[in-house]
Backbone atoms as SQL, in Angstrom:
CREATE TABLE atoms (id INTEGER PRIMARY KEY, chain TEXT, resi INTEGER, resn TEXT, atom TEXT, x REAL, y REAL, z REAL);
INSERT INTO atoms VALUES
  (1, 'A', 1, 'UNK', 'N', 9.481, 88.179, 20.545),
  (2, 'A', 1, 'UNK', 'CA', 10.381, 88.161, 19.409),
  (3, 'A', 1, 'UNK', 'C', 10.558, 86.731, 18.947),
  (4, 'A', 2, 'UNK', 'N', 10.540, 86.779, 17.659),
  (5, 'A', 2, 'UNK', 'CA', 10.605, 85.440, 16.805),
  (6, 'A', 2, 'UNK', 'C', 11.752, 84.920, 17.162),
  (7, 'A', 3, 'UNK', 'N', 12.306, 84.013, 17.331),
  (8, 'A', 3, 'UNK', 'CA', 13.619, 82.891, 17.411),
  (9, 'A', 3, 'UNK', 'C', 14.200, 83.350, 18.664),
  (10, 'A', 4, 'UNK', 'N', 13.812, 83.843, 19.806),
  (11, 'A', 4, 'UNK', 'CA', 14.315, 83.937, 20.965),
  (12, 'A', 4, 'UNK', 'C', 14.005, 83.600, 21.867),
  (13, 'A', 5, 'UNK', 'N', 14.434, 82.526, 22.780),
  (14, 'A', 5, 'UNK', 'CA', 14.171, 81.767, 23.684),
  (15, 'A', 5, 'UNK', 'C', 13.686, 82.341, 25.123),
  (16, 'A', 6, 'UNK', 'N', 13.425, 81.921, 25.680),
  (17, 'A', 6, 'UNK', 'CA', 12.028, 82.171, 27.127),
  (18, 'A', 6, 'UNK', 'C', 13.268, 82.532, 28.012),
  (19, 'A', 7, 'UNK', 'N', 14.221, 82.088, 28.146),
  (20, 'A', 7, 'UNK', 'CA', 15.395, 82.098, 28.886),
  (21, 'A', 7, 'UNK', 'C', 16.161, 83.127, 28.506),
  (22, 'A', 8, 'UNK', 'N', 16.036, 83.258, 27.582),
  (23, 'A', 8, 'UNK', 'CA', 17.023, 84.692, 27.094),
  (24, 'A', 8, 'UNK', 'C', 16.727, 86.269, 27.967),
  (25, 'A', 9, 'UNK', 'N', 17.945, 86.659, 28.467),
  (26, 'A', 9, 'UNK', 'CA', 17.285, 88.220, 28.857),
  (27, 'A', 9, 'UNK', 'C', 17.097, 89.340, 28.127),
  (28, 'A', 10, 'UNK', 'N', 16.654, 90.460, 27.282),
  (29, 'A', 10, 'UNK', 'CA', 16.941, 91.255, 26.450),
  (30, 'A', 10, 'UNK', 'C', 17.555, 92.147, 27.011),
  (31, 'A', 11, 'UNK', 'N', 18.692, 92.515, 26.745),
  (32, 'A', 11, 'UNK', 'CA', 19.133, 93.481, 27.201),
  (33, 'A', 11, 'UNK', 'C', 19.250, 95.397, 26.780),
  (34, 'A', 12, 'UNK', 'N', 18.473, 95.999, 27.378),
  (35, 'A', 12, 'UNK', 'CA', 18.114, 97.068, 26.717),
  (36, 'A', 12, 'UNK', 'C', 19.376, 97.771, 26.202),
  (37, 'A', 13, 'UNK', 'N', 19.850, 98.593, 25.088),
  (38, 'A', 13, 'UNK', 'CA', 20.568, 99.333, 25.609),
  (39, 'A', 13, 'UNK', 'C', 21.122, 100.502, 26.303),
  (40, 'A', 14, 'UNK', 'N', 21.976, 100.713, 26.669),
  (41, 'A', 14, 'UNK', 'CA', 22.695, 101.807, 27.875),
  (42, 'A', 14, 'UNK', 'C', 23.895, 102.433, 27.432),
  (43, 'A', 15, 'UNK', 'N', 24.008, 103.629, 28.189),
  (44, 'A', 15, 'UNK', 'CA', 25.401, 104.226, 28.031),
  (45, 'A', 15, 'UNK', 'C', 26.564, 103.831, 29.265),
  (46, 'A', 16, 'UNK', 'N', 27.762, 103.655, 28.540),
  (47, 'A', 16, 'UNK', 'CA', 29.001, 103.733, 29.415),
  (48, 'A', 16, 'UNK', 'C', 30.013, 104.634, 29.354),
  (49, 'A', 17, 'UNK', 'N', 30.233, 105.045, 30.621),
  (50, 'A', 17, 'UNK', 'CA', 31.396, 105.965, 30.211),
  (51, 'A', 17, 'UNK', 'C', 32.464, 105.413, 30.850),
  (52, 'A', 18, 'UNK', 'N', 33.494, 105.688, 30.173),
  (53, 'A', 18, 'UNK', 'CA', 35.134, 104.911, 30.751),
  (54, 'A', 18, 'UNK', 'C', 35.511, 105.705, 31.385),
  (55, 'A', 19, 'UNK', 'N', 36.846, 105.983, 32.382),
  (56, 'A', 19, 'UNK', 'CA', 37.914, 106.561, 33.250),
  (57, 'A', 19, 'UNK', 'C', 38.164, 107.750, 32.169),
  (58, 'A', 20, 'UNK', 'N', 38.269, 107.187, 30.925),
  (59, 'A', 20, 'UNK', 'CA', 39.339, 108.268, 30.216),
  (60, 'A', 20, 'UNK', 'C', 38.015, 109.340, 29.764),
  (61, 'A', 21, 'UNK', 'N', 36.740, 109.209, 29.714),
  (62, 'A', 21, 'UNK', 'CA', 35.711, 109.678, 29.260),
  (63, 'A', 21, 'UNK', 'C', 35.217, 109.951, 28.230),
  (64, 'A', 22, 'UNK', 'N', 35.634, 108.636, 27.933),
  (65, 'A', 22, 'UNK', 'CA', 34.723, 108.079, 26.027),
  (66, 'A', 22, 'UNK', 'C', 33.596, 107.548, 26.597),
  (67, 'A', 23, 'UNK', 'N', 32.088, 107.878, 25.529),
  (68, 'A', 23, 'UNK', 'CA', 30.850, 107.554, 26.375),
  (69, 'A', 23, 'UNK', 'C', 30.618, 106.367, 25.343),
  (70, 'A', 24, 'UNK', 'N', 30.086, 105.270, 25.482),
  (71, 'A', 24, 'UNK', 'CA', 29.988, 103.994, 24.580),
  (72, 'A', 24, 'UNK', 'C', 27.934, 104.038, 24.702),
  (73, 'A', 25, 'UNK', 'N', 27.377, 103.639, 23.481),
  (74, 'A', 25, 'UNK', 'CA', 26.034, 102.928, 23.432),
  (75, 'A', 25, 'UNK', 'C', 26.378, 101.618, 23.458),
  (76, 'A', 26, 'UNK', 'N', 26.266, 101.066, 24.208),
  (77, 'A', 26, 'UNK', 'CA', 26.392, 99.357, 24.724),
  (78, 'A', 26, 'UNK', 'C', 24.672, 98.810, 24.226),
  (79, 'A', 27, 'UNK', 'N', 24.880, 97.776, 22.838),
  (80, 'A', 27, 'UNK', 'CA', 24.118, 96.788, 22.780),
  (81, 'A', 27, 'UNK', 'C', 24.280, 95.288, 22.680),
  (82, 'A', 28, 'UNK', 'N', 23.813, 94.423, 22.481),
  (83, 'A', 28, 'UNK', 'CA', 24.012, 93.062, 22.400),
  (84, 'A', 28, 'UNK', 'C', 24.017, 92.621, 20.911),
  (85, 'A', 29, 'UNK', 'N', 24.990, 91.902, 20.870),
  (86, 'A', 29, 'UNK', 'CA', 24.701, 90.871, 19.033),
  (87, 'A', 29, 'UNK', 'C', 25.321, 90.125, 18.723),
  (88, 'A', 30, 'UNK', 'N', 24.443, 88.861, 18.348),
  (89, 'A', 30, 'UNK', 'CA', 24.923, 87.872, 18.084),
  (90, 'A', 30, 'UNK', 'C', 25.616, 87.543, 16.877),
  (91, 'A', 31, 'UNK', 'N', 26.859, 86.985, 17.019),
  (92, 'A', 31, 'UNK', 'CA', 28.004, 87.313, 16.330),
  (93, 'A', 31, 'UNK', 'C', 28.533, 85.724, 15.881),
  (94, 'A', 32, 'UNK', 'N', 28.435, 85.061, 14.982),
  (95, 'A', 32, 'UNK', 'CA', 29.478, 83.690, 14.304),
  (96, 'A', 32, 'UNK', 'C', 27.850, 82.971, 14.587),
  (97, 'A', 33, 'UNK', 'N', 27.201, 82.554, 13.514),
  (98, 'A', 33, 'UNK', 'CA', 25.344, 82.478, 14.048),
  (99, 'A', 33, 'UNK', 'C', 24.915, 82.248, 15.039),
  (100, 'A', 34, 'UNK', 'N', 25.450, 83.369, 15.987),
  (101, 'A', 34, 'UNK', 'CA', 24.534, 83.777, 17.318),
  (102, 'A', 34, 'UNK', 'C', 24.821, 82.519, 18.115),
  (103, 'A', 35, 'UNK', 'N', 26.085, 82.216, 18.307),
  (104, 'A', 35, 'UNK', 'CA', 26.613, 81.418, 18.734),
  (105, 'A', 35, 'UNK', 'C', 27.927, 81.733, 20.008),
  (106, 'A', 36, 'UNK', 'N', 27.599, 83.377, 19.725),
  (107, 'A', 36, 'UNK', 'CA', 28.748, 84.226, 20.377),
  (108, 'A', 36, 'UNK', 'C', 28.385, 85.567, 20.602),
  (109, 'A', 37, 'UNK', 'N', 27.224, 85.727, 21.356),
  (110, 'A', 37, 'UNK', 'CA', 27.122, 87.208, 21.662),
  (111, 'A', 37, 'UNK', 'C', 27.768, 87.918, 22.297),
  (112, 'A', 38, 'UNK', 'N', 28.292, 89.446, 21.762),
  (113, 'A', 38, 'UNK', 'CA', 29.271, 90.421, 22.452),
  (114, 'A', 38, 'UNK', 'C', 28.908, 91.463, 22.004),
  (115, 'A', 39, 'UNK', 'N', 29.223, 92.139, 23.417),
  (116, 'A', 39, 'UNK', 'CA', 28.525, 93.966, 23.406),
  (117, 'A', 39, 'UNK', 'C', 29.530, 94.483, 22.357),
  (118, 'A', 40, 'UNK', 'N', 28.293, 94.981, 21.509),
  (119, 'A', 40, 'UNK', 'CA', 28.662, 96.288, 20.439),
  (120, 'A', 40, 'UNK', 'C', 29.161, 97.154, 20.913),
  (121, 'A', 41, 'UNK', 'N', 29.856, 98.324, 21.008),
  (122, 'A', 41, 'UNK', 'CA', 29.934, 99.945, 21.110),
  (123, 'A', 41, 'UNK', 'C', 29.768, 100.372, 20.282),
  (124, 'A', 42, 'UNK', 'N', 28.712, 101.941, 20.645),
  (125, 'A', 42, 'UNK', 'CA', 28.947, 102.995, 18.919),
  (126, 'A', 42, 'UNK', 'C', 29.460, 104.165, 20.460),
  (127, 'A', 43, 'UNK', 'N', 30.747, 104.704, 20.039),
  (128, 'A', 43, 'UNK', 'CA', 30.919, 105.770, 20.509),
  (129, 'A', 43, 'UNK', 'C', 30.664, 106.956, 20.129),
  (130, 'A', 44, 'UNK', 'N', 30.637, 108.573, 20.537),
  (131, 'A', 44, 'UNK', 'CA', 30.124, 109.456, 20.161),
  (132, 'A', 44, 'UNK', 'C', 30.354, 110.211, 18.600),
  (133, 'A', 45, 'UNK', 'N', 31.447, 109.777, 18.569),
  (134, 'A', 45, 'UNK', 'CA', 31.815, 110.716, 17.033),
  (135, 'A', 45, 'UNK', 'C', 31.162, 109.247, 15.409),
  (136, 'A', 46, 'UNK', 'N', 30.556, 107.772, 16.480),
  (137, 'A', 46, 'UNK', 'CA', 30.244, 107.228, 15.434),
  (138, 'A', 46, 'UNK', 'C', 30.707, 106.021, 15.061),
  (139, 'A', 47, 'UNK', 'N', 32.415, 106.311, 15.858),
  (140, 'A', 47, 'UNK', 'CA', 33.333, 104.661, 15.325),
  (141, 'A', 47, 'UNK', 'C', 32.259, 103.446, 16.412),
  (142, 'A', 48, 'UNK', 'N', 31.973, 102.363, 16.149),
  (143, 'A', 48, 'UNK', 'CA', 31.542, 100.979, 16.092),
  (144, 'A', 48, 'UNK', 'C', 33.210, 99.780, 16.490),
  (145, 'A', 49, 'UNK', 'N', 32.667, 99.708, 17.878),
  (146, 'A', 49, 'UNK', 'CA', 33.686, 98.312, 17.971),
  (147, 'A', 49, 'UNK', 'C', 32.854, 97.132, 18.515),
  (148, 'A', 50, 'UNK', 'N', 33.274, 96.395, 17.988),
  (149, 'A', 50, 'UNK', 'CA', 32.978, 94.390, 18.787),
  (150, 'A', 50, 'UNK', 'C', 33.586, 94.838, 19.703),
  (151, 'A', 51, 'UNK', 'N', 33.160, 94.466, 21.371),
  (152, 'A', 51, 'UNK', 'CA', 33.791, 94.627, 22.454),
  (153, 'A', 51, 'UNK', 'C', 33.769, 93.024, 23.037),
  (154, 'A', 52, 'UNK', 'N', 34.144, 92.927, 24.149),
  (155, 'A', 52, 'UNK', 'CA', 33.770, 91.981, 24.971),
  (156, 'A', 52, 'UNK', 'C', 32.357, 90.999, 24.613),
  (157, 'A', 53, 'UNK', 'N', 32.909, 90.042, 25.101),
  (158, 'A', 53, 'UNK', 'CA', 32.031, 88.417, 24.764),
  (159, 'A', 53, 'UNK', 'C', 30.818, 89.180, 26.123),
  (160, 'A', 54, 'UNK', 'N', 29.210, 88.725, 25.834),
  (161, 'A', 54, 'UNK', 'CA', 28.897, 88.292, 27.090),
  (162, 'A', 54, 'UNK', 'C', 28.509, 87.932, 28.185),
  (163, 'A', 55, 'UNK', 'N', 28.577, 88.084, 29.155),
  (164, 'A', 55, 'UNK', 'CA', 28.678, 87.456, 30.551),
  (165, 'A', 55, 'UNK', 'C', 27.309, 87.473, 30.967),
  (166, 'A', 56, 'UNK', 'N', 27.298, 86.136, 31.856),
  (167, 'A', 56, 'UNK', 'CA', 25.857, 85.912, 32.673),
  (168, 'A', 56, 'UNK', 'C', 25.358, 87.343, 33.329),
  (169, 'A', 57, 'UNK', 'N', 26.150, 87.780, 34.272),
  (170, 'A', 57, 'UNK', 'CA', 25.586, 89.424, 34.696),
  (171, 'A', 57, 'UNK', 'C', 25.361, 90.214, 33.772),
  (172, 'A', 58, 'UNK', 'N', 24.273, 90.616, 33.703),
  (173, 'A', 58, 'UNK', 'CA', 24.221, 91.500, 32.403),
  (174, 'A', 58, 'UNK', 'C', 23.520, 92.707, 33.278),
  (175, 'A', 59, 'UNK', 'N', 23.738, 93.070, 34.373),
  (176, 'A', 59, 'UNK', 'CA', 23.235, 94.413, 35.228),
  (177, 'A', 59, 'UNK', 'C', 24.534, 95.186, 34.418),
  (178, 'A', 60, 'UNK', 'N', 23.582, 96.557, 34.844),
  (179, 'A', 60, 'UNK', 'CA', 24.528, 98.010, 34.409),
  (180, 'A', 60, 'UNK', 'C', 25.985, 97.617, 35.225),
  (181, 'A', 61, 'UNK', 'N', 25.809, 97.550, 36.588),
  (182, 'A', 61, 'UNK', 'CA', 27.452, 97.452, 37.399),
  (183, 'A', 61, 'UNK', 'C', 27.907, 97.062, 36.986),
  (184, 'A', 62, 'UNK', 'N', 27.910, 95.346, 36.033),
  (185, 'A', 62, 'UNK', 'CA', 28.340, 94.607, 35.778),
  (186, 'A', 62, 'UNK', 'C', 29.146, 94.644, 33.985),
  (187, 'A', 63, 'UNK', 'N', 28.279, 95.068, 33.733),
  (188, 'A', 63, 'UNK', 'CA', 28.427, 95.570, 32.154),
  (189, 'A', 63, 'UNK', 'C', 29.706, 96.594, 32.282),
  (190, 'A', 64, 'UNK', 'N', 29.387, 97.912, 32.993),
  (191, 'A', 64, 'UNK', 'CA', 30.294, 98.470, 32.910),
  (192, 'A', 64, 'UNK', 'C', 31.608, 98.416, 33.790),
  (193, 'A', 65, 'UNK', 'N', 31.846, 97.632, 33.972),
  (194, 'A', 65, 'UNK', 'CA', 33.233, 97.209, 34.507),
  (195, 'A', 65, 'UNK', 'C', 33.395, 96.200, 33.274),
  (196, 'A', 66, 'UNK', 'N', 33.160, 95.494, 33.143),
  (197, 'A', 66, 'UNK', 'CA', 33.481, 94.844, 31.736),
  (198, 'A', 66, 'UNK', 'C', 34.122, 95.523, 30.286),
  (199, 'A', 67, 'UNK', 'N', 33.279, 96.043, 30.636),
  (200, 'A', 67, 'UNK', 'CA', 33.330, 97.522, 28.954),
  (201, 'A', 67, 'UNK', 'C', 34.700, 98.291, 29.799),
  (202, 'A', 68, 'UNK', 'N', 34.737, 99.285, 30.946),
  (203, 'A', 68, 'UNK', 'CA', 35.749, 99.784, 31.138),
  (204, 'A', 68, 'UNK', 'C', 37.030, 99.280, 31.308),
  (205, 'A', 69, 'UNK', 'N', 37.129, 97.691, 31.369),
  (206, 'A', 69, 'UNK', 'CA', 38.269, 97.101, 31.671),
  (207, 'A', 69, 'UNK', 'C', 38.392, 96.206, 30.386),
  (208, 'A', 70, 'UNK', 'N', 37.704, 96.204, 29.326),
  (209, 'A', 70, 'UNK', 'CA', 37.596, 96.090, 28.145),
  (210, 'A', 70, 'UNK', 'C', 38.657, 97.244, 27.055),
  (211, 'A', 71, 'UNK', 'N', 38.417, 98.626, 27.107),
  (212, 'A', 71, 'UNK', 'CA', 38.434, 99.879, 27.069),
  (213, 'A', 71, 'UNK', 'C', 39.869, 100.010, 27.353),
  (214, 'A', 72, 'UNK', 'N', 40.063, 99.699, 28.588),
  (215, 'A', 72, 'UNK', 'CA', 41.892, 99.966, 29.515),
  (216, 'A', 72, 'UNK', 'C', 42.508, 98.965, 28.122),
  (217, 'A', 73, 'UNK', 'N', 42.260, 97.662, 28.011),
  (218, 'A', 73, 'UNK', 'CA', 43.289, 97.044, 27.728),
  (219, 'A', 73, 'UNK', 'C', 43.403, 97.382, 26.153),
  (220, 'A', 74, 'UNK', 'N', 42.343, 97.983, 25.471),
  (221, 'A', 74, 'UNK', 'CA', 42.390, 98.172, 24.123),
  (222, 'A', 74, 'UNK', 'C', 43.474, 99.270, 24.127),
  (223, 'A', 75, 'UNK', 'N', 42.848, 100.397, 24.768),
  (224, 'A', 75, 'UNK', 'CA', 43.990, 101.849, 24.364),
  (225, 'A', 75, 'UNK', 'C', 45.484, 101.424, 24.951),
  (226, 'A', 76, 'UNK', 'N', 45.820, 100.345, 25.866),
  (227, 'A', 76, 'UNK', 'CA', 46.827, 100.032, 26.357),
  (228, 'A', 76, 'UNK', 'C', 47.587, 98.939, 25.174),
  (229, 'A', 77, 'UNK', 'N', 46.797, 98.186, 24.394),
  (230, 'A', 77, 'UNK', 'CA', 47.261, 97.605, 23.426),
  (231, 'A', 77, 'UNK', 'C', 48.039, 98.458, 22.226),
  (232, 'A', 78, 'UNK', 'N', 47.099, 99.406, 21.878),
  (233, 'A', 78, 'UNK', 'CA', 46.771, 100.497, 20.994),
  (234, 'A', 78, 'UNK', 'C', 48.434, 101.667, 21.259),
  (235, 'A', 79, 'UNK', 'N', 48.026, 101.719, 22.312),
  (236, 'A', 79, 'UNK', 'CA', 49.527, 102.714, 22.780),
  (237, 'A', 79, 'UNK', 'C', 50.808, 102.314, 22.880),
  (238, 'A', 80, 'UNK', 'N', 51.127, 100.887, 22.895),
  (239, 'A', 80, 'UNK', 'CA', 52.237, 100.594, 22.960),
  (240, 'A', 80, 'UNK', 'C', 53.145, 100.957, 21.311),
  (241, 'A', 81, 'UNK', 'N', 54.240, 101.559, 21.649),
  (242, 'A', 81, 'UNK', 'CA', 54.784, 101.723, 20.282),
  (243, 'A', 81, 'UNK', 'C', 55.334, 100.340, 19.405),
  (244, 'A', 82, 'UNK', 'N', 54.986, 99.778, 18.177),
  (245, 'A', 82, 'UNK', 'CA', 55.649, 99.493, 17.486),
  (246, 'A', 82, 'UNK', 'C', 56.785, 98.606, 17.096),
  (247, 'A', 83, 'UNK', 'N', 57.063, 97.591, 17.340),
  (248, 'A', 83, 'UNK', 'CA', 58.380, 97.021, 17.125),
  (249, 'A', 83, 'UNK', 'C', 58.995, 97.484, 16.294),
  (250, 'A', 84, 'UNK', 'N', 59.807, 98.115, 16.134),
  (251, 'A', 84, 'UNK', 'CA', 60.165, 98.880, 15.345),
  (252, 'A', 84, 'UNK', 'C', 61.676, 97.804, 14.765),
  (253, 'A', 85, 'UNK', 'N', 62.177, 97.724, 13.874),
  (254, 'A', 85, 'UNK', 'CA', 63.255, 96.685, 13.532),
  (255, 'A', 85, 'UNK', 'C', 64.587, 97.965, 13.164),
  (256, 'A', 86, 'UNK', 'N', 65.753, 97.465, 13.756),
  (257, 'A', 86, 'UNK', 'CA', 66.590, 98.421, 13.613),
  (258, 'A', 86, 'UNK', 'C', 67.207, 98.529, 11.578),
  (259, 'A', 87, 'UNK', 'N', 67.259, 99.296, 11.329),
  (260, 'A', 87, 'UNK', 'CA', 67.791, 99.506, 10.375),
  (261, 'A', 87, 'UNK', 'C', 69.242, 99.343, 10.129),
  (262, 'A', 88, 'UNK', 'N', 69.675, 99.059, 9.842),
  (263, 'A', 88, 'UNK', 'CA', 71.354, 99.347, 9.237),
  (264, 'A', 88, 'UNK', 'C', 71.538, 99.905, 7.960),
  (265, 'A', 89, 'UNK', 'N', 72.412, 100.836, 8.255),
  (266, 'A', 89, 'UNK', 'CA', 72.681, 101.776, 6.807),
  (267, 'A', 89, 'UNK', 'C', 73.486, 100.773, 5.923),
  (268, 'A', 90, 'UNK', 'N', 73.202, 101.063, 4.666),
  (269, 'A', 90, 'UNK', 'CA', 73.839, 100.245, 4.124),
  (270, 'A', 90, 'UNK', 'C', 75.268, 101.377, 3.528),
  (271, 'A', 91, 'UNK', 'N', 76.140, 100.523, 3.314),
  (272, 'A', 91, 'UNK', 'CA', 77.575, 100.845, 2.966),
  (273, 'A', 91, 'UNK', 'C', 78.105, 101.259, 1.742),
  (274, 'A', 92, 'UNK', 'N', 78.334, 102.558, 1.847),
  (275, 'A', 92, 'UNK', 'CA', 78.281, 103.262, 0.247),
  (276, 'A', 92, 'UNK', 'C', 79.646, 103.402, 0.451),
  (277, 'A', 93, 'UNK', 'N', 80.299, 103.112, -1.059),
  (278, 'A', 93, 'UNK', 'CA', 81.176, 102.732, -1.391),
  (279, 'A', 93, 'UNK', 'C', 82.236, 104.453, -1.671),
  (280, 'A', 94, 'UNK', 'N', 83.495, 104.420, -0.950),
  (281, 'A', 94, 'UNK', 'CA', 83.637, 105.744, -1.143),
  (282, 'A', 94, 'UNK', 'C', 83.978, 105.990, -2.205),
  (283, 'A', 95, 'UNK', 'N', 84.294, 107.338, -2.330),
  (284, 'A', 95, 'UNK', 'CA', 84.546, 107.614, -3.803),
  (285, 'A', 95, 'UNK', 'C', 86.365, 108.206, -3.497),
  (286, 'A', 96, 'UNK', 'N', 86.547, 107.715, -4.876),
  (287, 'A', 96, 'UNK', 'CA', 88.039, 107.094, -4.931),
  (288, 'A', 96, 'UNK', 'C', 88.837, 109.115, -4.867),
  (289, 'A', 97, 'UNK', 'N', 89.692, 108.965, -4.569),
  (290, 'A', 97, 'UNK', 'CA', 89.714, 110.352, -4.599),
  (291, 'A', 97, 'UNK', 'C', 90.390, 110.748, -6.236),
  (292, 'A', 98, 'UNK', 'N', 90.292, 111.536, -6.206),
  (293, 'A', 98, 'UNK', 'CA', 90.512, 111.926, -7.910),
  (294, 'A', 98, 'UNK', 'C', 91.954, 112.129, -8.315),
  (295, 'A', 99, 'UNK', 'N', 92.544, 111.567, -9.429),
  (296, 'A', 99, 'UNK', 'CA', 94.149, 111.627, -9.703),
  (297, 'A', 99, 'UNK', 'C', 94.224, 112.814, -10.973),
  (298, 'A', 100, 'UNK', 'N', 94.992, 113.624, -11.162),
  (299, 'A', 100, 'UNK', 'CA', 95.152, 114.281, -11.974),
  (300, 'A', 100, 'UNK', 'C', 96.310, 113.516, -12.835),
  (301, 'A', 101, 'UNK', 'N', 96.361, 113.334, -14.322),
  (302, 'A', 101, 'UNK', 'CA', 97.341, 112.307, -14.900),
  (303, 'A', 101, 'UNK', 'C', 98.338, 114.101, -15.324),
  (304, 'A', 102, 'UNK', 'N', 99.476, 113.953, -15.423),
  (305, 'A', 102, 'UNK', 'CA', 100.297, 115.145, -15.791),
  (306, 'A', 102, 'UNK', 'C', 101.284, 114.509, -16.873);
């Protein structure tokens, strides 16, 4: 391959499956001009995430503990609810009670 160095490993791609049992296609790509490679995911129904930067180990064991502990902290990000900011009602003015003039 044109512009890829002797040192470089290619890394084929593979499937991962997480704890929760989302299955990921794990590939490689170089990302900010290939100055920052990080495993792709395409998961099964199609959605595409940037995952993890990466790492010198690039064996299956290694990958997928990465990706699954990648995975934990996203849906754990993902799940936390909301800061939610309290509201205060605002103060409606009562209504005066009604005088009959006689």
């Amino acid at each position: 391959m044109k512009g890829r160095r002797r040192s470089d490993k290619f890394v084929e791609p593979f499937v991962v499956t997480t704890e929760d049992g989302m299955r990921f296609r794990c590939s490689v790509a170089a990302l900010g001009r290939e100055s920052d490679p990080r495993w792709v995911l395409l998961d099964s129904d199609g959605a595409q995430y940037v995952g993890p930067s990466v790492e010198p180990d690039k064996s299956h064991e290694a990958v997928e503990k990465l990706i699954r502990d990648w995975w934990r902290g996203m849906k754990a990000e993902h799940e936390q609810p909301p800061a939610t900011q309290q509201e205060t009602p605002t103060a409606q003015p009562e209504a005066a009670p009604a005088t009959q003039d006689t």
